[in-house]
BANUVO-641779 format. One line per 3 residues: number of its first residue (from 1); their letters; for each residue x, y, z of N, C-alpha, C. Coordinates in steps of 0.05 Angstrom, whole numbers, padded with zeros to 5 digits. Example, Ala and Ser with C-alpha at 12.3 -4.5 7.8 and 13.67 -1.06 7.14 Angstrom:
! residues 2
1> as> 00264:-00114:00156:00246:-00090:00156:00264:-00066:00156; 00257:-00045:00142:00273:-00021:00143:00258:00001:00157
***
This chain:
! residues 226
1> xxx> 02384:02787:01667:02378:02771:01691:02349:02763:01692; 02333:02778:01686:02308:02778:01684:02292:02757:01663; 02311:02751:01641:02308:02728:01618:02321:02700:01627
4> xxx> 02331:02706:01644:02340:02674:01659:02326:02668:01681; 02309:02689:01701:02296:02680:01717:02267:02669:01705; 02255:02684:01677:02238:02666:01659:02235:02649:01663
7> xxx> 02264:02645:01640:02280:02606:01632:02267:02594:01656; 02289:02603:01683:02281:02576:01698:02259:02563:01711; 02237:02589:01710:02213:02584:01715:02196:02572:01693
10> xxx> 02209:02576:01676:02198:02549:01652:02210:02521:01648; 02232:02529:01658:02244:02495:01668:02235:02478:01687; 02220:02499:01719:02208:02482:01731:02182:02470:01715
13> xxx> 02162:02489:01705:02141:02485:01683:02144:02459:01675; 02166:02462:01659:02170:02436:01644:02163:02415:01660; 02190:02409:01674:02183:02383:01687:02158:02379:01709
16> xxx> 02147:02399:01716:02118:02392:01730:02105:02386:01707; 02099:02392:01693:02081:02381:01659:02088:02349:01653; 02113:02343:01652:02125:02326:01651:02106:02295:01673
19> xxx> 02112:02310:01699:02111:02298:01725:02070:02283:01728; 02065:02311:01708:02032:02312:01718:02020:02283:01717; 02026:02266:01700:02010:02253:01694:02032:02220:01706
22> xxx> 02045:02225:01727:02054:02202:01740:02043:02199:01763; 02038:02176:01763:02017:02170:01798:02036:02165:01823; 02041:02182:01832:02065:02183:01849:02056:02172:01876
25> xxx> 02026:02169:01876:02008:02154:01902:02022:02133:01910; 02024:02116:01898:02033:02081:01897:02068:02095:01910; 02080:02107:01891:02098:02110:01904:02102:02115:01936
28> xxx> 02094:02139:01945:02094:02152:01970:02089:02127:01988; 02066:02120:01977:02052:02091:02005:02074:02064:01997; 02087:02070:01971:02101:02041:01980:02118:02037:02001
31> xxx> 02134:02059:02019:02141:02045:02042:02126:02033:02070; 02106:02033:02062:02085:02022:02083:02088:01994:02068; 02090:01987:02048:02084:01959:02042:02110:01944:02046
34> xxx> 02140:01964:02052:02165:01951:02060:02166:01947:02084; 02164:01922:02102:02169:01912:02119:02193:01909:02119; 02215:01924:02120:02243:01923:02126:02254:01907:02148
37> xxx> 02243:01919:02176:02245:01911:02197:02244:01882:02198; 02217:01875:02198:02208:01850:02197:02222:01821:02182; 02237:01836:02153:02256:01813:02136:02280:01818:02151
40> xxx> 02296:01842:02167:02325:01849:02168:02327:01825:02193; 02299:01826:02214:02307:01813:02230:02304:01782:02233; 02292:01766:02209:02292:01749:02206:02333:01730:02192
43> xxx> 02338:01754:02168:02365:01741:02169:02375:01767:02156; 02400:01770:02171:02429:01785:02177:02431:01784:02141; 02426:01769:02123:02440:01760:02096:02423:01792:02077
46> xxx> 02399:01791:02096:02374:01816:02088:02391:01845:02089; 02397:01845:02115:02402:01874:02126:02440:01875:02117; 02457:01865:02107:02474:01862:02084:02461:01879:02052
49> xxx> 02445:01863:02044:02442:01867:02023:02419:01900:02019; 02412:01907:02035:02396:01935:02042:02416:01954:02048; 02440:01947:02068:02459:01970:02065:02476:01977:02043
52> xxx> 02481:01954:02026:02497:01949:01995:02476:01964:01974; 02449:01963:01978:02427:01977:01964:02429:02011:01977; 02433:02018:01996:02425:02038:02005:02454:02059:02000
55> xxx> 02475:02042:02006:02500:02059:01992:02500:02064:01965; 02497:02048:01953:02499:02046:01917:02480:02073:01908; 02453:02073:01921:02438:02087:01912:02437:02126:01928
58> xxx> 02451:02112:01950:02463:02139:01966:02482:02158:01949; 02494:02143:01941:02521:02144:01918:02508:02152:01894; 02491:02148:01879:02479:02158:01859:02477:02177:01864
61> xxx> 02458:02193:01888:02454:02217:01890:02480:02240:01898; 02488:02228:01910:02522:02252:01924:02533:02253:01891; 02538:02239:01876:02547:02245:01861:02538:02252:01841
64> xxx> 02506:02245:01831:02492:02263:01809:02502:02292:01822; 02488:02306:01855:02487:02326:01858:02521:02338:01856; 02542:02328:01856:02563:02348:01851:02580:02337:01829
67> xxx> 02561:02322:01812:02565:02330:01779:02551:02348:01771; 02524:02353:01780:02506:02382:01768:02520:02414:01781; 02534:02404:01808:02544:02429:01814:02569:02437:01796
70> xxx> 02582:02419:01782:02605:02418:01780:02599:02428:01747; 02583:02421:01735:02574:02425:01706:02563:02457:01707; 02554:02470:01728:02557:02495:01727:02573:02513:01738
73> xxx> 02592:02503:01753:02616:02519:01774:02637:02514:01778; 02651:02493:01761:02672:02469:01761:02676:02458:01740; 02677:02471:01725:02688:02463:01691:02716:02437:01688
76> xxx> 02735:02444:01705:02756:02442:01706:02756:02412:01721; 02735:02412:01747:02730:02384:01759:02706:02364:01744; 02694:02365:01722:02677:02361:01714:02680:02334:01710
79> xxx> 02696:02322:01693:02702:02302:01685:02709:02283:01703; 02718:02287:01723:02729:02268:01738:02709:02250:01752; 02688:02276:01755:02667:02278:01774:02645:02264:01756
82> xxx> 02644:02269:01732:02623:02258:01720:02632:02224:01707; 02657:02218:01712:02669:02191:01708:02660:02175:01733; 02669:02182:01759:02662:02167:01790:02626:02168:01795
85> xxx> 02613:02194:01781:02575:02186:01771:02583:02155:01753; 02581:02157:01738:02584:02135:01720:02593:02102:01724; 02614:02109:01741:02625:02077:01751:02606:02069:01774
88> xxx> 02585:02098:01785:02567:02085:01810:02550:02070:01793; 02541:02079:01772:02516:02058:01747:02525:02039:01747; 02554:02034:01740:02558:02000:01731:02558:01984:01759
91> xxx> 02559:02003:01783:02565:01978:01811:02533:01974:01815; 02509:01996:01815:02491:01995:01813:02478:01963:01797; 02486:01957:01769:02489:01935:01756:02500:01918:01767
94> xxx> 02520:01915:01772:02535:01892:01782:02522:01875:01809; 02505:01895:01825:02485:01898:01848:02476:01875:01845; 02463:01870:01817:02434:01845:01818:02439:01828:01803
97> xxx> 02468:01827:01797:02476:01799:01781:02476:01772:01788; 02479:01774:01818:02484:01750:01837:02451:01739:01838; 02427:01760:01827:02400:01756:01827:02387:01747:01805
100> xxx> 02402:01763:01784:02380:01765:01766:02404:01756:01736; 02434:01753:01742:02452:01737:01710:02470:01769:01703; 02486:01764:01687:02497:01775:01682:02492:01802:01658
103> xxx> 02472:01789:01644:02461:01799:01616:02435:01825:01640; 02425:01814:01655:02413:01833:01671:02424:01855:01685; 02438:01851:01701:02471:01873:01709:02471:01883:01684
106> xxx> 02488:01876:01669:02496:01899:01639:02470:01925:01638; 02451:01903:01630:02426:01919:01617:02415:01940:01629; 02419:01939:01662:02410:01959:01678:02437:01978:01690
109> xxx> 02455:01973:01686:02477:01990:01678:02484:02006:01647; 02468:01988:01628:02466:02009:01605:02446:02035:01613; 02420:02028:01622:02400:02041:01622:02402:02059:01638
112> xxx> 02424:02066:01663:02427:02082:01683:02442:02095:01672; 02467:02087:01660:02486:02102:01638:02476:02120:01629; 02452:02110:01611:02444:02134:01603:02418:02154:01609
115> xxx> 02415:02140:01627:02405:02166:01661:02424:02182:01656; 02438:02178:01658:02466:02200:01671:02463:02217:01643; 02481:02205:01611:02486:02216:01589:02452:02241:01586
118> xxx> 02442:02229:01594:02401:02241:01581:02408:02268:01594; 02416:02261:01620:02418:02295:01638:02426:02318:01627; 02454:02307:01612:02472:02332:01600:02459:02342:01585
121> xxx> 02443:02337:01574:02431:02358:01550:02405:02380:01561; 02398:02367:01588:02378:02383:01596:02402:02406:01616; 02417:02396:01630:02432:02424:01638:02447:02442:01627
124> xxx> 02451:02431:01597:02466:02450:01575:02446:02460:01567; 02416:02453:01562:02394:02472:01553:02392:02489:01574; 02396:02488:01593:02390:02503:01623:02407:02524:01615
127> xxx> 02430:02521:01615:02452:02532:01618:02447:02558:01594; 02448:02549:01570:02444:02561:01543:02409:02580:01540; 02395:02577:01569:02371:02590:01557:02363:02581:01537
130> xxx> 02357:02556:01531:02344:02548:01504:02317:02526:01516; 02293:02535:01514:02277:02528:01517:02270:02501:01497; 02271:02499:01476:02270:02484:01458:02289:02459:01461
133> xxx> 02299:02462:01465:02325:02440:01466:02317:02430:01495; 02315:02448:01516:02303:02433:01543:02280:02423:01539; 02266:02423:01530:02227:02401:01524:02237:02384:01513
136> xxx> 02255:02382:01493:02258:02357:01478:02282:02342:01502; 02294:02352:01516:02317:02331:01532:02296:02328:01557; 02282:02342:01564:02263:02330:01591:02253:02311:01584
139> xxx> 02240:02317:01560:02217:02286:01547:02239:02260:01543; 02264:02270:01539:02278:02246:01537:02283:02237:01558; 02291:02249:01579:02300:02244:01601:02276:02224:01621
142> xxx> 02251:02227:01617:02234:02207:01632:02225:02189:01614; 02233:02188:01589:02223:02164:01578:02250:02145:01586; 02271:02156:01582:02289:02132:01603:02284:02125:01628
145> xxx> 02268:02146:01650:02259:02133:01667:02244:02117:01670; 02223:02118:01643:02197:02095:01639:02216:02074:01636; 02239:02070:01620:02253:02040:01611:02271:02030:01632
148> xxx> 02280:02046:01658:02290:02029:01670:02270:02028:01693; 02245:02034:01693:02216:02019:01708:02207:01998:01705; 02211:01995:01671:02201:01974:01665:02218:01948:01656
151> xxx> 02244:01958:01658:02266:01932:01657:02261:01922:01694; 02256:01936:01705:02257:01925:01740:02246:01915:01740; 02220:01919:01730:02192:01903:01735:02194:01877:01718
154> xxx> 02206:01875:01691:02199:01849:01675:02227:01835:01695; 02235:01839:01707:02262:01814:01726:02242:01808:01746; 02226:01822:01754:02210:01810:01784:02188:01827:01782
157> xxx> 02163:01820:01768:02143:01832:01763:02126:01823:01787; 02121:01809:01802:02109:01801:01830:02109:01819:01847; 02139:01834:01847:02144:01852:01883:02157:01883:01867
160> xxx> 02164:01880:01848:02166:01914:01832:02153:01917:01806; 02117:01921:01812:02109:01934:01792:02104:01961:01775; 02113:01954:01752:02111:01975:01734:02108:02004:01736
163> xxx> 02090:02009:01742:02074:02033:01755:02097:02035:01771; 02096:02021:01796:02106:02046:01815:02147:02049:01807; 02160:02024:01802:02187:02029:01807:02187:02054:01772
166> xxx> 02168:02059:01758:02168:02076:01739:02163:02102:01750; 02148:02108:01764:02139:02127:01779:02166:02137:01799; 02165:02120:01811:02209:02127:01828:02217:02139:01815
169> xxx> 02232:02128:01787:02244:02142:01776:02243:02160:01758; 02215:02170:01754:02205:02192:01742:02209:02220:01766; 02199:02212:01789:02210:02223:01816:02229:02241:01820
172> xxx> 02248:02212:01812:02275:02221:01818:02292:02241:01795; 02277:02242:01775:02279:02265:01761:02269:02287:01772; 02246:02296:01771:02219:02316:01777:02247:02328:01802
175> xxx> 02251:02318:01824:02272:02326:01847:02307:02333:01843; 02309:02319:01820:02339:02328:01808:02337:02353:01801; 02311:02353:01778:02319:02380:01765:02311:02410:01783
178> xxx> 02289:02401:01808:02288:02423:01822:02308:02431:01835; 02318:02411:01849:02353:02429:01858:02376:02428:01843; 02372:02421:01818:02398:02429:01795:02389:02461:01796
181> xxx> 02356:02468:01782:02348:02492:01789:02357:02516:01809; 02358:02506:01828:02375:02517:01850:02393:02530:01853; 02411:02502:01844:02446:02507:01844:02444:02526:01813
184> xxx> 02437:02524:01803:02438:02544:01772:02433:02577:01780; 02413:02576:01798:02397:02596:01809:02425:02617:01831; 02439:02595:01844:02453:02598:01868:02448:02596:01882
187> xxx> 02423:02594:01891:02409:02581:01917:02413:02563:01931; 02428:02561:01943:02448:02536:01954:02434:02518:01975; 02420:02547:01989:02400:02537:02030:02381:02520:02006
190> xxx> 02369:02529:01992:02346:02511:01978:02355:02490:01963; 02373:02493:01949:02389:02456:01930:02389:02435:01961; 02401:02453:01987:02406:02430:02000:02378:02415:02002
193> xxx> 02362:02430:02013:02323:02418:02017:02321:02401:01996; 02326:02406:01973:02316:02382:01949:02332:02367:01950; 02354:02370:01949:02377:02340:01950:02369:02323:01977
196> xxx> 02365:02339:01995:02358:02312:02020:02325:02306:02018; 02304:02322:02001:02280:02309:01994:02283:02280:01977; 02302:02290:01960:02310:02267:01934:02319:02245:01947
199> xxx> 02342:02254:01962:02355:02223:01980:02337:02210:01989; 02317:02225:02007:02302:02204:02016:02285:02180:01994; 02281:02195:01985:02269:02182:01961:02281:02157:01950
202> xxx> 02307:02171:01937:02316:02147:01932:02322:02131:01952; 02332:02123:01979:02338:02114:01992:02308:02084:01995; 02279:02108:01995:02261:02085:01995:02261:02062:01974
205> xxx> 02276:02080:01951:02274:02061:01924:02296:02028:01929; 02312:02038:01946:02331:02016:01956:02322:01998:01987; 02301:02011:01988:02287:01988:02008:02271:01977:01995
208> xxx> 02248:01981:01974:02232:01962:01957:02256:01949:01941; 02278:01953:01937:02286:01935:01915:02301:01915:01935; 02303:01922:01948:02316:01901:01978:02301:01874:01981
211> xxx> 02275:01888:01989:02245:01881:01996:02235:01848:01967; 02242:01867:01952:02227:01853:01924:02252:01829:01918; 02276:01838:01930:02305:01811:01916:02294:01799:01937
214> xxx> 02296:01804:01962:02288:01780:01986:02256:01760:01979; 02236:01777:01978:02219:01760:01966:02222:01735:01945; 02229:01754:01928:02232:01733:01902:02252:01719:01909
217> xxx> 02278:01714:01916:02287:01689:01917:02292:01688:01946; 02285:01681:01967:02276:01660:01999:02300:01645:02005; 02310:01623:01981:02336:01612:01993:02355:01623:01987
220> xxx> 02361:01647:01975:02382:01654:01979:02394:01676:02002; 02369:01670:02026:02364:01679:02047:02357:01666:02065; 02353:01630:02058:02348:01612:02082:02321:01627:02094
223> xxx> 02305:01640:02074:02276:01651:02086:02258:01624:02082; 02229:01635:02084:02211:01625:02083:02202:01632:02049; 02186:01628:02038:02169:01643:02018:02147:01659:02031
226> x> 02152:01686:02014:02145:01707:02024:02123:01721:02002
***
């Protein structure tokens, strides 16, 4: 017992090492730069497309968190659970096709895909006490967060830059694996604290991307240019 409470304190290690060198500033303050309010009440077409953002990405999280519960306590429900994770990525994609083409959808449904696939190897290192095998799947695991930062940013580099929608989803790692930690741990009162730290989180990530589709295209909102 005493060799797994180690582990996991080198698992958090990890990913704070990981985390250290992301500027999570820009993040935190970017919802001060989302005027939500201000677009939802200009047109109804806004506050549509923010609730379609805010489920999708709500949905990411309910179901990452009881695929990670399920990958250590639910063998048996695993699959099912980690198939309904998976079809949330492709609706996630399908999200910004009407924005950004079809070939864009795909590409950011590949890249969440394998968000998802990157995980498994860090909670089977978890799982297995293998330290080695977890550094190399963490390091993997945020360099896919760097590539789907920077696929957001080259579709609308004006209203989601680099830095920060990379920083989100470096985030939204750093907060997964603390309450996967948790649930591994059994700590259940504490997984809940991180899973609703994380929601929120992501939740802001679906108001800048709200924020940034309304900007960049105006008539397909009967807006103004913004």
């Amino acid at each position: 017992m005493k060799g797994i409470a180690v582990f996991l304190a080198l698992l958090i290690a990890t990913a704070s090492v990981n985390a250290q060198h992301i500027d999570h500033s820009s993040t935190k303050n970017n919802s001060k730069s989302v005027d939500m309010t201000t677009l939802m009440n200009k047109k109804p077409e806004v506050l549509e497309l923010n609730r379609a953002m805010r489920d999708l990405w709500y949905a990411h999280m309910y179901w990452t968190l009881i695929t990670v519960d399920a990958y250590f306590n639910d063998p048996i429900g695993l699959n099912a659970k980690l198939n309904r994770l998976l079809q949330n990525q492709k609706d996630i994609g399908a999200a910004i096709v009407p924005y950004y083409g079809q070939a864009a959808g795909d590409q950011l449904a590949k890249l969440l895909t394998e968000h998802i696939t990157l995980a498994v190897p860090v909670l089977k290192a978890a799982k297995e006490n293998d330290n080695v095998a977890l550094n190399k799947a963490i390091k993997d695991w945020y360099g896919n967060a760097k590539e789907i930062g920077t696929f957001l940013a080259s579709v609308n580099p004006k209203h989601w830059r680099a830095d920060e929608t990379q920083a989100a989803l470096e985030m939204h790692i750093t907060q997964t694996i603390a309450y996967s930690v948790s649930i591994l741990k059994g700590e259940y009162s504490q997984s809940f604290g991180g899973f609703e730290e994380a929601t929120r989180h992501m939740i802001m990530l679906a108001d800048v991307l709200t924020e940034g589709i309304a900007r960049q295209f105006p008539e397909k909102f009967k807006m103004i240019t913004l």
